[in-house]
N, C-alpha and C positions, 0 to 999 in steps of 0.2 A: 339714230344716225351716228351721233357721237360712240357709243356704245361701238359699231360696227368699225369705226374708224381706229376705234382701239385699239380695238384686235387687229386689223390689217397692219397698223404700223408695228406692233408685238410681235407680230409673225414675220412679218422684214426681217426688224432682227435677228429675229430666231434662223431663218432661214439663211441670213447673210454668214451669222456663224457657224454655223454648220458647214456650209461651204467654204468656209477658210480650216476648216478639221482636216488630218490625214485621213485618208480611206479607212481605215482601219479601226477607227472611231467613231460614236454613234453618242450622241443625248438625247436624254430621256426628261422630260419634265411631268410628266404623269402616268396614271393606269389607266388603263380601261373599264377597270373591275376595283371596286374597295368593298372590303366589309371587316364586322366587328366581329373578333373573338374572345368570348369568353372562356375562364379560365377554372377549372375545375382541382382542389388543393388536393396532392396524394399524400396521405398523414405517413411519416415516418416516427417511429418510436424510438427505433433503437441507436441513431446513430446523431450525433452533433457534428456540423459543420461548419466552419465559419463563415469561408466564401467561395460560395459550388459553383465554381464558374462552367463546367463542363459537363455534358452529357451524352454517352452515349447507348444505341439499344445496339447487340447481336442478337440474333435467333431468342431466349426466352433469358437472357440478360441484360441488364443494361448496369453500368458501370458510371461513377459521377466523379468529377474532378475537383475535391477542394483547393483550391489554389495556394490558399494561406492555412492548411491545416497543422498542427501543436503537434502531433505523434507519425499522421501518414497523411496521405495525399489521395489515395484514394480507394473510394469505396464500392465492391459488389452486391447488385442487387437483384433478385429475380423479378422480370419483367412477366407482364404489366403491374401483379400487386404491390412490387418493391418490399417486398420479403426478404431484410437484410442477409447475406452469406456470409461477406469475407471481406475485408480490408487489406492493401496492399501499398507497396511505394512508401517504406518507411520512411523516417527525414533522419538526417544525420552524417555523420562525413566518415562512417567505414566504409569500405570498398562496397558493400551492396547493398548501401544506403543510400537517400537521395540528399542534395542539398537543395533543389528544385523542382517541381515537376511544373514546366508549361502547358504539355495537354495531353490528353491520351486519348488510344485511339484503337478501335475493336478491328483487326485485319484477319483474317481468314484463320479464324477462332480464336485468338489471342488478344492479350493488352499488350498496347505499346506504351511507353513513358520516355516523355523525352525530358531529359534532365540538361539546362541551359549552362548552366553552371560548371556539370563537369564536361558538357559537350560528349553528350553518350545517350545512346538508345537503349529501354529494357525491354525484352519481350517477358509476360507472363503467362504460363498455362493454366487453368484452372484442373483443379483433381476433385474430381466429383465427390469420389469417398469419404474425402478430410476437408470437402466444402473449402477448399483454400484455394490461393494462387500460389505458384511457386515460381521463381525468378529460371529462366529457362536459358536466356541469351542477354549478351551486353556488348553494344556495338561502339565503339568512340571513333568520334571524328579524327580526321588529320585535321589537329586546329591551324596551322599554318595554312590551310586553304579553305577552314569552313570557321566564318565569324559570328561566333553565339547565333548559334540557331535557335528557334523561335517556336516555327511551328515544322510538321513534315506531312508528306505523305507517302505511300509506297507504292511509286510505276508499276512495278511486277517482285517477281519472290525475290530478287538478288537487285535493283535497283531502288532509290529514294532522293527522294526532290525533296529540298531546303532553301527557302527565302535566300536570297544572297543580300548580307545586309552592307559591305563591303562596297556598294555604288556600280561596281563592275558592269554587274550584270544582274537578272533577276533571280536567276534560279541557280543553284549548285547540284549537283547530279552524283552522288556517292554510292558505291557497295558493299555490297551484303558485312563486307570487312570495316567499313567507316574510311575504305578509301576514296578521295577524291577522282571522279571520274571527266568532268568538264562542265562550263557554264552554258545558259543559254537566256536568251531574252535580254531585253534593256528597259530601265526604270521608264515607263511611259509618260515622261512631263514633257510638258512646254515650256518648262524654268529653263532656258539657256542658259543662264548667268550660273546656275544650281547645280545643270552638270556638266558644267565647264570647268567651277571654282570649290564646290562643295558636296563634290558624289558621296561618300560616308553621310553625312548628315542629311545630304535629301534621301537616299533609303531609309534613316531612321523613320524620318516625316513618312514615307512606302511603305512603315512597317503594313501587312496586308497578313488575315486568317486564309488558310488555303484549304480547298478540297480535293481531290479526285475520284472519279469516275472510271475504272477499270474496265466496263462494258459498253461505257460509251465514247472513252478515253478525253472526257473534258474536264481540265484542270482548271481552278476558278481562286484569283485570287482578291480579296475583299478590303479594302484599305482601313484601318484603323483611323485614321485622319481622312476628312473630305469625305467625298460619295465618288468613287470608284469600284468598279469592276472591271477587273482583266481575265480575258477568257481563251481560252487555247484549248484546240481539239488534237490533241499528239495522235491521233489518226490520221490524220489528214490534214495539218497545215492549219487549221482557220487560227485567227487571232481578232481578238475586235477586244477595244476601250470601250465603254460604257461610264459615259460621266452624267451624273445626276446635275440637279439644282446649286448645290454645294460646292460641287467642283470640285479639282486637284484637293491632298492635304497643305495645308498652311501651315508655315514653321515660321518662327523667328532664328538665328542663329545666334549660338553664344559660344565662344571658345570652341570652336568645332563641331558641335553641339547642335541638335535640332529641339528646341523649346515649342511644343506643340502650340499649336493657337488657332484659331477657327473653331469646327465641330470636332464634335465627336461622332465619328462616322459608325462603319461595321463594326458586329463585333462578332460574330459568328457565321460560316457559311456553310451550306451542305449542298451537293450534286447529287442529285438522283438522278433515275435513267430517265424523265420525263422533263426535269424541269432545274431552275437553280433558284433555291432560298436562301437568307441573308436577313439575318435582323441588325436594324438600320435604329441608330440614335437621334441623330441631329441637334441637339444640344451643341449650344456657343459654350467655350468653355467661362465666358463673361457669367451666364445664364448659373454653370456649376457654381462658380464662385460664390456667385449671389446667395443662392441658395444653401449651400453653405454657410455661409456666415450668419443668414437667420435663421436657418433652424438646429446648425450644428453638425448636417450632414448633408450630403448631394443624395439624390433617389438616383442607385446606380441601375445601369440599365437602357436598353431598347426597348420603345413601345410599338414597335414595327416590325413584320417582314413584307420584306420586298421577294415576287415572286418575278422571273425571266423567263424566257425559255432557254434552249441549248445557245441558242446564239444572239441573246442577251436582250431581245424584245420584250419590254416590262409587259406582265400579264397581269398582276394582280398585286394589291397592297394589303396588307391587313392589321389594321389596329387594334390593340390588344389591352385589356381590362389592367394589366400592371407591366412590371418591367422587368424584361430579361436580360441575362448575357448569354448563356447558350442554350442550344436546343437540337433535339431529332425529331426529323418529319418521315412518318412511316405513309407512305401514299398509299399502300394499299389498304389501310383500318381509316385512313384520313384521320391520323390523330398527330397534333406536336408535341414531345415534352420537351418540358424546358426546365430551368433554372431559376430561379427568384432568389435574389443576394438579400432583398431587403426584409424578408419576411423569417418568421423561426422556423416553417416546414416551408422550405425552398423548390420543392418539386411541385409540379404542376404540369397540367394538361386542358391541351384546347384540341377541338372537334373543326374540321374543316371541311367546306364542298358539298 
């Protein structure tokens, strides 16, 4: 009886807040479905990485983002054996060299690199015969209306959507030129006081990984801080909040400044045509600290993805043998690769379904 009683007063709650939500917003407190993935290591020989925060597969390539790499940024590899080819995205500050690369990303046979730094898009081609990439295109922002971009992705051939980190709005919408075409969206908080007094620093606290979906046209974007998910179907209008257990990102403010604090939420998202995945942290940044200072370093990384569907009803949870930051999920083979920062061969693969 006590047992029963617990729950019905739990679910009041639950139920009470929910109903003080906009429409447009949905929580989530569990799955349906959990299970355990194991992770199978793909030995690399030829290349040293420092920290492969990025992955992705095209057709019989897949391509890996070292984020802090010494000479380039990133690496090609023939998919599935990872049979090294080519490295690209030099570092350096001549005209077509990088000072940054935040992510890349395989769009209709190409690499994209987005360099934060100089506020510029590279496309790369690969050339079969000389097994290289070669720098093809380079797009720069009008910075007066796009502030240090982050992540992107690309609507169609001549459109690109960029986080707006400026408080404005959500999204920046540029062309093919790196011209500024217009905003859309609003930071989805409940901080009144945050975007009244401190828009710039609650988008830092927003910063959020983004995907798109060109076949099913759902944009999904994943909060770095907190357990959020925002979701938008540019076909058709839908929008829905999805807040987890964690809730909103947590910030302190310091001189303008958004000083993380809470979790550590998303750190990777992908949209397929059936479903949306996100590997989920949850670590208090207390917890990093901790750990840290006894053993000398924090275990970087998500031991989670969280699966949705298109319109953001949790399906599935899956705990995973080590810790990632990023990852490609191919549904039709059912296999993820992923990323492992803390380990010397950082690539890996888990079997799913």
């Amino acid at each position: 009886m006590k047992y029963c009683l617990t729950f019905l007063f739990l679910l009041a709650i639950f139920t009470g807040c929910t109903s003080d939500l906009p429409k447009d917003r949905m929580l989530y407190v569990s799955f349906p479905k959990e299970e355990t993935l194991h992770s199978k290591v793909i030995q690399l020989d030829s290349v040293y990485m420092r920290y492969p925060f990025r992955v992705h597969v095209s057709g019989d390539q897949a391509v890996v983002l070292d984020l802090h790499g010494t000479d380039v940024y990133c690496h090609l590899f023939h998919y599935p054996d990872f049979h090294y080819l080519s490295s690209f995205g030099r570092r350096g500050d001549s005209p077509e060299e990088m000072l940054s690369v935040e992510t890349v990303k395989c769009i209709d046979g190409s690499f994209w690199t987005l360099d934060a730094n100089k506020g510029e898009l590279t496309r790369f081609e690969f050339v079969s015969d000389r097994d290289s990439l070669l720098r093809a295109e380079a797009i720069s922002f009008d910075k007066d209306s796009i502030l240090r971009a982050l992540d992107f992705v690309a609507f169609n051939d001549t459109t690109f959507l960029i986080p707006d980190y400026s408080g404005d709005s959500r999204f920046c919408w540029v062309n093919r030129q790196g011209k500024f075409l217009k905003k859309s969206g609003v930071i989805p908080s409940l901080n009144e006081e945050a975007l009244k007094e401190a828009r710039p620093a609650l988008a830092q606290a927003w910063r959020s990984f983004i995907d798109y979906n060109p076949h099913n046209g759902v944009l999904v974007a994943a909060t770095q801080l907190g357990e959020v998910l925002e979701i938008y179907n540019l076909q058709n209008d839908f929008h829905r909040v999805c807040l987890g257990p964690k809730g909103e990102p947590e910030f302190k403010l310091a001189g303008g400044y958004a000083i993380p604090d809470g979790i550590m939420g998303f750190s990777d998202v992908q949209v397929t045509d059936e479903a949306i995945y996100a590997v989920f942290h949850g670590h208090t940044f207390k917890e990093i600290m901790a750990q840290h200072q006894k053993e000398g370093r924090a275990t970087d990384g998500g031991q989670y993805i969280y699966v949705f569907n298109l319109q953001g009803e949790p399906l599935c949870k899956y705990t995973l043998d080590r810790y990632i930051t990023g990852f490609h999920v191919d549904e039709r083979n059912k296999t993820i690769t992923a990323t492992d920062v803390n380990n010397d061969q950082p690539i890996v693969e888990f079997r799913f379904g």
